[in-house]
FIZA-507616 format. One record per residue: residue number from 1; residue in three letters; x, y, z of N, C-alpha, C in turn. Coordinates in pm, whole numbers. Example, Ala and Ser with C-alpha at 12.3 -4.5 7.8 and 13.67 -1.06 7.14 Angstrom:
2
<1 ALA <1319 -569 780> <1230 -450 780> <1320 -330 780>>
<2 SER <1285 -225 708> <1367 -106 714> <1290 3 787>>
//
This chain:
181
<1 UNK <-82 -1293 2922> <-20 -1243 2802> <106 -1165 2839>>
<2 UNK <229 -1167 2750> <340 -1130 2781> <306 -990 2781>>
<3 UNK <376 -866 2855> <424 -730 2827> <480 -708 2696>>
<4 UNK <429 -556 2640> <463 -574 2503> <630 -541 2515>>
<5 UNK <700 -461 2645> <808 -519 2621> <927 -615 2660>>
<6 UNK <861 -754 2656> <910 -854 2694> <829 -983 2590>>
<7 UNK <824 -904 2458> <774 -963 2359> <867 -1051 2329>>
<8 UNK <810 -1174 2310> <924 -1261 2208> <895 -1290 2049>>
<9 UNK <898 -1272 1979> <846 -1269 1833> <873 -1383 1789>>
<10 UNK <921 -1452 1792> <927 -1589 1773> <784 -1620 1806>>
<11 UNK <783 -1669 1946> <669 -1726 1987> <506 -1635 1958>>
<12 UNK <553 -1538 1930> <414 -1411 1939> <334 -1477 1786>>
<13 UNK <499 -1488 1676> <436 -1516 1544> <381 -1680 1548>>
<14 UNK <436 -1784 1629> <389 -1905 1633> <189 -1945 1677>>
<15 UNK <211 -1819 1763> <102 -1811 1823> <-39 -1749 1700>>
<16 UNK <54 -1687 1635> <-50 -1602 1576> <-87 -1690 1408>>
<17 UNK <29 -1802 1368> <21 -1925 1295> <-109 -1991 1364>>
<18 UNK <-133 -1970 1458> <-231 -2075 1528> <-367 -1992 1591>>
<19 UNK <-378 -1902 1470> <-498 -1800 1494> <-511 -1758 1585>>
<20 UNK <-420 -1703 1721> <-418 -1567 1815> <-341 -1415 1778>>
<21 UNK <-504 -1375 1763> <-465 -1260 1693> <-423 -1168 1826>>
<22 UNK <-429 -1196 1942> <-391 -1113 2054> <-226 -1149 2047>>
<23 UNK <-168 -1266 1941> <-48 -1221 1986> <-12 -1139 1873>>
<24 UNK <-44 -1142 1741> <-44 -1017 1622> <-47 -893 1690>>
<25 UNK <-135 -871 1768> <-139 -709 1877> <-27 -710 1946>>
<26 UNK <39 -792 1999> <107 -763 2106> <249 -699 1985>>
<27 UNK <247 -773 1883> <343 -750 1790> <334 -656 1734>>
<28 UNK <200 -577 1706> <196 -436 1640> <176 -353 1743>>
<29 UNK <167 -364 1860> <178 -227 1979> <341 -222 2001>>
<30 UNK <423 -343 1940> <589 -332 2048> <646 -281 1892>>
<31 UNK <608 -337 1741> <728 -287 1668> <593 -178 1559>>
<32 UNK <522 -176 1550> <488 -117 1463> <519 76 1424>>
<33 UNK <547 130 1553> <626 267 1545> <756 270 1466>>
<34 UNK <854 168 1497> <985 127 1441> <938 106 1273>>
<35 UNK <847 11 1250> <776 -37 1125> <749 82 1038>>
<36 UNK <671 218 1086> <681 256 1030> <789 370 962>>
<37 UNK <865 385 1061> <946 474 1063> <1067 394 932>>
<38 UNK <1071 278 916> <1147 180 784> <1077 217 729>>
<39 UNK <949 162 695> <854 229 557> <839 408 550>>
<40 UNK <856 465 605> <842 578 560> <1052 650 531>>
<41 UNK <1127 552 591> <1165 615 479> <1239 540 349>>
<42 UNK <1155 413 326> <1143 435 151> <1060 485 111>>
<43 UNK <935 511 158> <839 558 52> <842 704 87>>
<44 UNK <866 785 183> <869 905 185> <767 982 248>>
<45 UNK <674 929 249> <501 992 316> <477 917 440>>
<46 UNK <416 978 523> <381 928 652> <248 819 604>>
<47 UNK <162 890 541> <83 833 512> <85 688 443>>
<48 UNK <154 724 352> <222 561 238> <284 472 339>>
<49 UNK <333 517 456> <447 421 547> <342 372 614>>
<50 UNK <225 425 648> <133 323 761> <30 298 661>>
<51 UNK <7 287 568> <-59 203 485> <45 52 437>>
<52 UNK <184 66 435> <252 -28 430> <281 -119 522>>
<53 UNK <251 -71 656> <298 -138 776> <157 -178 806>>
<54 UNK <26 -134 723> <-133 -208 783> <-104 -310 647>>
<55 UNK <-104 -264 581> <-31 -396 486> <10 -485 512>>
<56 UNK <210 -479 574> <232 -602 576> <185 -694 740>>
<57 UNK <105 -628 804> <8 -710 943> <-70 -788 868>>
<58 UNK <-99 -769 756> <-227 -845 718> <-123 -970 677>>
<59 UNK <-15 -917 572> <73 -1038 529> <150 -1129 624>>
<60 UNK <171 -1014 758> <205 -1104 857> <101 -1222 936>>
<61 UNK <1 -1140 972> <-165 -1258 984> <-135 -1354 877>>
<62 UNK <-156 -1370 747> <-142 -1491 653> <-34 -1559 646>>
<63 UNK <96 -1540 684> <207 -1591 623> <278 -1671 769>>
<64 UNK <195 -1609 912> <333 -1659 1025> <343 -1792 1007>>
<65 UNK <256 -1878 901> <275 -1984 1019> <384 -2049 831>>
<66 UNK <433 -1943 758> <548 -1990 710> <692 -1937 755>>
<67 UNK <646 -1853 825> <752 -1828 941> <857 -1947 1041>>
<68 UNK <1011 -1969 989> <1113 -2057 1018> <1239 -2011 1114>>
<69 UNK <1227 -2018 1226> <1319 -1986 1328> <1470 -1996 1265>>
<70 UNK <1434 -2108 1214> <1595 -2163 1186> <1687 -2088 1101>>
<71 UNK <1554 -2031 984> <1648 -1956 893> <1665 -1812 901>>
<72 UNK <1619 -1783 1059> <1628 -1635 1092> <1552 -1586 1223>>
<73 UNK <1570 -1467 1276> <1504 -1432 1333> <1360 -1355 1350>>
<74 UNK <1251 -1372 1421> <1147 -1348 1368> <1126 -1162 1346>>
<75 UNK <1208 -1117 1422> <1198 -940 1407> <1254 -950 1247>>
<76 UNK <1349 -987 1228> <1394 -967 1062> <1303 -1007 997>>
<77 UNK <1210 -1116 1023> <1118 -1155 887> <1043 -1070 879>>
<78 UNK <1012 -977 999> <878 -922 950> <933 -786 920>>
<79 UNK <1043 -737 952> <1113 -636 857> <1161 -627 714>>
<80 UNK <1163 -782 716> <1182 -806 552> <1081 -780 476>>
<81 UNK <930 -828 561> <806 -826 477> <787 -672 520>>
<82 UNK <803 -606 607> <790 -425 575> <848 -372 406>>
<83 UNK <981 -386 446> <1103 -355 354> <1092 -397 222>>
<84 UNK <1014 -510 157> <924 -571 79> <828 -481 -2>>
<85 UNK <724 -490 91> <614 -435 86> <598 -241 34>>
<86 UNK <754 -254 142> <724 -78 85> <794 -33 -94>>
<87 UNK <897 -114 -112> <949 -149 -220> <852 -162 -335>>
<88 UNK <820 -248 -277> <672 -345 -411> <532 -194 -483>>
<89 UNK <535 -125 -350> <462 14 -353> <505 84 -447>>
<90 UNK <588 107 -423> <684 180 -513> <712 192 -646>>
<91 UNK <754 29 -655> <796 -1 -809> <627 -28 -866>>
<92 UNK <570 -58 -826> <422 -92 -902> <290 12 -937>>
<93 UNK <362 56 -808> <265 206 -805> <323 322 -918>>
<94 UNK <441 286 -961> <528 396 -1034> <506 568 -978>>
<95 UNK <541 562 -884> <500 661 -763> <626 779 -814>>
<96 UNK <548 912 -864> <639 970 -865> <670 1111 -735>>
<97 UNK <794 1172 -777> <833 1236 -687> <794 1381 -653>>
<98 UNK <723 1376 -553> <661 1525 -499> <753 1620 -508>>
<99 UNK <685 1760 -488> <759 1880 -494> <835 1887 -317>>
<100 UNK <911 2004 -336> <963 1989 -180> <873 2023 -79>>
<101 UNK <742 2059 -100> <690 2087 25> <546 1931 80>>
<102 UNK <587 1852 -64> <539 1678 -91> <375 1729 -68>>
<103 UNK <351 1854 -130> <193 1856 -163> <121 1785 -294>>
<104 UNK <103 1691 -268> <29 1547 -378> <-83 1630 -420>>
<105 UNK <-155 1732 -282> <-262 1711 -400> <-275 1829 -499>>
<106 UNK <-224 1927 -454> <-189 2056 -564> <-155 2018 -691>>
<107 UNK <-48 1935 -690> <26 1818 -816> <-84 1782 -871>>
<108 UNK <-221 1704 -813> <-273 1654 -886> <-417 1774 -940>>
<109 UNK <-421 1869 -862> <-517 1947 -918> <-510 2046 -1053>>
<110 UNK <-366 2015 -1080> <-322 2044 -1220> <-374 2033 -1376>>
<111 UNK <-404 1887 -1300> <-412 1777 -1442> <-546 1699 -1414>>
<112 UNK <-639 1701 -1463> <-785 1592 -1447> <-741 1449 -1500>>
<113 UNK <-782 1342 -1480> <-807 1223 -1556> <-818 1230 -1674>>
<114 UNK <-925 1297 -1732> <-923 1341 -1853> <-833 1408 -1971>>
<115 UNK <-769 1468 -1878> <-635 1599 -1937> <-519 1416 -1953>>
<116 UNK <-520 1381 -1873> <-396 1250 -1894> <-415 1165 -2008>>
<117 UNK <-522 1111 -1975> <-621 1038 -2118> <-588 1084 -2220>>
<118 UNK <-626 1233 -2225> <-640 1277 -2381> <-468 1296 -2445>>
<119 UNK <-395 1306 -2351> <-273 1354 -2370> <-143 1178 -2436>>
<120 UNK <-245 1092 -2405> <-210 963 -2453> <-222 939 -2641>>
<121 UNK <-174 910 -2697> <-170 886 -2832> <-281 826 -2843>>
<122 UNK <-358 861 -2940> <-497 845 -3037> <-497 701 -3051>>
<123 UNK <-381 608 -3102> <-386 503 -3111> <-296 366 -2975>>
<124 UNK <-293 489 -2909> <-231 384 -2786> <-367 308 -2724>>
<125 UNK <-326 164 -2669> <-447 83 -2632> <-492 82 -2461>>
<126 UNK <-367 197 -2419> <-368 184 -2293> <-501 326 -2272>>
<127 UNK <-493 413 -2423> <-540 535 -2360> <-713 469 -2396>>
<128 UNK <-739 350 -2525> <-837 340 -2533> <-914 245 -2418>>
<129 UNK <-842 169 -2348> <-841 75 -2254> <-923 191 -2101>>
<130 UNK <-856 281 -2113> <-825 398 -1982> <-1026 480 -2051>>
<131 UNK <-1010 527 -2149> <-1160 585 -2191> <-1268 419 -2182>>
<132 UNK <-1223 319 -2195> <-1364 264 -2128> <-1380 241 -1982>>
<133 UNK <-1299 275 -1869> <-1340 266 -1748> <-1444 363 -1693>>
<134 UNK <-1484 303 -1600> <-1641 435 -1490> <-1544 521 -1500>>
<135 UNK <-1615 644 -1507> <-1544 756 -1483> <-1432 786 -1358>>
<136 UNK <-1485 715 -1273> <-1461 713 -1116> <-1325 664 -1119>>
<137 UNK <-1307 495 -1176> <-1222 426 -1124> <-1098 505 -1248>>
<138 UNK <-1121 574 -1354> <-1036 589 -1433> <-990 749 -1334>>
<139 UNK <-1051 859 -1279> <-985 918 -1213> <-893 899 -1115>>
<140 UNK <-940 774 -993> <-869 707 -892> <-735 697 -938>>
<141 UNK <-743 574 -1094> <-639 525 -1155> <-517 645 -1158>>
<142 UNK <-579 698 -1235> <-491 858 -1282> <-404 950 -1115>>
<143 UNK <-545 919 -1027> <-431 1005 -942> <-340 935 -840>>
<144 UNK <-366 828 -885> <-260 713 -795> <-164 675 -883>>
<145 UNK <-178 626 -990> <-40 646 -1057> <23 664 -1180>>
<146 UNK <-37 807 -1165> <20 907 -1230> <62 1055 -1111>>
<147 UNK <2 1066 -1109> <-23 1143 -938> <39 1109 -798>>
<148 UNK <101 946 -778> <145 934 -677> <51 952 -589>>
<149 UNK <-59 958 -557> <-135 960 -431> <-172 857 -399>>
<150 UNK <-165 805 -258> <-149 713 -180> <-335 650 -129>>
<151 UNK <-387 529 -134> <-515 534 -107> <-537 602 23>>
<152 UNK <-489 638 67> <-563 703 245> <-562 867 166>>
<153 UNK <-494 927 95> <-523 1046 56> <-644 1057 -58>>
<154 UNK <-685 912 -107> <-760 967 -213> <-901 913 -144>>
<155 UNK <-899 791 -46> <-1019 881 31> <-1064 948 154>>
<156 UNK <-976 1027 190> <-968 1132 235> <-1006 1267 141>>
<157 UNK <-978 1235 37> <-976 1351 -68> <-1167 1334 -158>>
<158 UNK <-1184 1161 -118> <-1336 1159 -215> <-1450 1118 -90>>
<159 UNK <-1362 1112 61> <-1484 1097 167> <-1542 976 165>>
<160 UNK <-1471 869 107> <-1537 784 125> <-1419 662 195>>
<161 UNK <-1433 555 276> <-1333 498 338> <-1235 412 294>>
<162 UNK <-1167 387 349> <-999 340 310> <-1017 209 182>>
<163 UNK <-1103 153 259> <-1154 -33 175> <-1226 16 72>>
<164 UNK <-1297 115 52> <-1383 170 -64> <-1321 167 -179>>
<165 UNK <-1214 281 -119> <-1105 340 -234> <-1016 208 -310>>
<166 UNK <-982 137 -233> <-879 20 -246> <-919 -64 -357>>
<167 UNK <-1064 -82 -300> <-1189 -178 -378> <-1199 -130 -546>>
<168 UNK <-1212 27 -537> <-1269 61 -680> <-1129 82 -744>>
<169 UNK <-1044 77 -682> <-856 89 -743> <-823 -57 -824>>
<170 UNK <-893 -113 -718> <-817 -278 -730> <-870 -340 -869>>
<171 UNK <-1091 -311 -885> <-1156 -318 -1003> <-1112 -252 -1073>>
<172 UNK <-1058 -132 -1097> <-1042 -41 -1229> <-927 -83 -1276>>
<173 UNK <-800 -161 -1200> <-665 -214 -1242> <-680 -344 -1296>>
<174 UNK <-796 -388 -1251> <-818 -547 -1337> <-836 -534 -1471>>
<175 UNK <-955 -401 -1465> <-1037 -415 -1600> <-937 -394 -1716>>
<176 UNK <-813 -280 -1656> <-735 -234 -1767> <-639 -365 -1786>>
<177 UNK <-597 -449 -1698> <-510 -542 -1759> <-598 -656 -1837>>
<178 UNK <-707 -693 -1803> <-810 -747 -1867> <-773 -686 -2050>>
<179 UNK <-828 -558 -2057> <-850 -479 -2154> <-693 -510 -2240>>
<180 UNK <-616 -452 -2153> <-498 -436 -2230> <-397 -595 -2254>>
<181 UNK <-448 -725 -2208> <-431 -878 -2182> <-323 -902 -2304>>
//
């Protein structure tokens, strides 16, 4: 196996098109520091930047083998899919902007799930949509985005692990577009 620095990314991502995930490693031990240091600064949090850069590894695992020499080089593609990815966070998450000392969770100990809910118009369908979720996934909802908190802070914050949080984020965002269809 090559030295990670005498990586060729070209061939690392061809390899990894062809299910070697030892060359995916060799690719996240040589750029993933750089990786995150792009994602963090669009998104601003250390935390949000390496949740974006475990992100786009996974998109990089699924996608190398649409990976095209011709129309570029392979360090740019997968900076594109960083640069992407942290973007996409952003605009979807409607992530708003911390105070200057970027304490998320003080921000969010302000305001309950409930306090947001109720503060929604009587006849809005988003707030009646938002009162039929588990209690759980409608708090998650609330402090991710409304709150801006990032899944590694919210379970860190409920103790339970990274895929947990993601899981009951991912169900509680269905149900409401379901709801709200």
């Amino acid at each position: 196996m090559m030295q990670a620095g005498d990586l060729d990314i070209e061939e690392a991502l061809r390899r990894c098109a062809g299910g070697d995930d030892a060359a995916l490693r060799a690719i996240y031990e040589r750029e993933a520091p750089r990786m995150i240091g792009v994602a963090q600064r669009i998104v601003r949090r250390r935390a949000l930047a390496e949740e974006v850069v475990q992100d786009s590894f996974v998109q990089i695992w699924r996608r190398a083998a649409s990976f095209d020499a011709a129309r570029g080089a392979g360090r740019t593609w997968i900076y594109a899919i960083v640069r992407h990815r942290a973007i996409s966070i952003l605009r979807n998450e409607s992530r708003l902007e911390l105070d200057a000392d970027g304490d998320a969770a003080a921000a969010a100990a302000e305001e309950n799930a409930d306090d947001v809910v109720t503060k929604l118009s009587d006849s809005s369908s988003l707030r009646r949509c938002l009162e039929h979720l588990e209690e759980r996934a409608r708090k998650l909802i609330v402090l991710t985005y409304v709150h801006g908190l990032s899944h590694a802070e919210l379970a860190a914050r409920e103790g339970v692990p990274l895929g947990t949080v993601k899981s009951w984020i991912r169900r509680g965002a269905l149900a409401l577009r379901e709801c709200l269809g």
